[in-house]
C-alpha positions in Angstrom: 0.0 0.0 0.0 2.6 2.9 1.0 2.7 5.9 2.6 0.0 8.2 2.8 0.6 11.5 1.0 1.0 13.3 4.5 3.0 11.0 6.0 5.0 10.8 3.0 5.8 14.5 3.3 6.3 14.0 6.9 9.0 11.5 6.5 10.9 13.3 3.9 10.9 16.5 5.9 12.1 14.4 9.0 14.7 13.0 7.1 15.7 16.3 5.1 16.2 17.6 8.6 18.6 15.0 9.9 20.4 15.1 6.8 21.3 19.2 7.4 21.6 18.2 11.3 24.9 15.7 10.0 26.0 18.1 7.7 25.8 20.4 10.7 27.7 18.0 12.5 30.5 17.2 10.0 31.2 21.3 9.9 31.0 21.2 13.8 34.2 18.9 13.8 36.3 20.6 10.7 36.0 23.3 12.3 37.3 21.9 15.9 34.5 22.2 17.8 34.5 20.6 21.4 32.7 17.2 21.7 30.2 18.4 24.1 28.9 20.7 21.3 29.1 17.3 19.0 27.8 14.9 21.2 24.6 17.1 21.4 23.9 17.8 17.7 24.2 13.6 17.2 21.6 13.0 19.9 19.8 15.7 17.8 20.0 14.1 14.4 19.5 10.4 16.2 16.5 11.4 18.3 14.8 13.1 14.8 15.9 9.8 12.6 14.2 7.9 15.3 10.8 9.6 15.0 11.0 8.8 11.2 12.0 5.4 11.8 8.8 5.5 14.3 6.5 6.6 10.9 8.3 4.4 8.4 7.6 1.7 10.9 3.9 2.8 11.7 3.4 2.4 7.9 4.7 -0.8 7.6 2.6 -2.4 10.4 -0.7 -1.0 8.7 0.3 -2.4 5.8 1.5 -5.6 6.9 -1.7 -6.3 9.7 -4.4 -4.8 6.6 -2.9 -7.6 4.3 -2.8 -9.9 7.0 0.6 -10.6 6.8 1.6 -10.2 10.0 -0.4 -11.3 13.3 -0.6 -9.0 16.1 1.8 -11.3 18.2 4.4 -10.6 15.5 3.3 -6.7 14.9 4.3 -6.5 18.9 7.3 -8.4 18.2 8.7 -5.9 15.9 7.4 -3.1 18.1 9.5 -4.4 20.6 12.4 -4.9 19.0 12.3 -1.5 17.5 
């Protein structure tokens, strides 16, 4: 089935944003930052890649539990694990 069309704009902004938060973070260290400053702007990017990981995976269990591929055991299963 796929994404929605919001959630599909939702994910790609999530992700367009981690990708200008690494960039960020690459610049941070050529330019000698201290890792304080650099360990912050990671948990940045990792805690927005995580929220799109959380909507790529939302899709994905729809999809899977509409289809029935995938029991509810196993959608908790991957829940879990994720």
């Amino acid at each position: 089935m796929g994404f929605e069309t919001g959630t599909r704009e939702e994910v790609l902004n999530r992700l367009r944003r981690v990708e200008g938060q690494v960039r960020g973070i690459q610049r941070l260290i050529e330019q000698g930052a201290h890792c304080r400053k650099v360990a912050s702007q990671v948990k940045a990017a990792r805690t927005a890649l995580d929220a799109a990981g959380k909507l790529v995976l939302a899709c994905y269990l729809a999809d899977s539990i509409a289809a029935a591929d995938m029991s509810e055991r196993e959608a908790i299963d991957m829940i879990i694990k994720f």
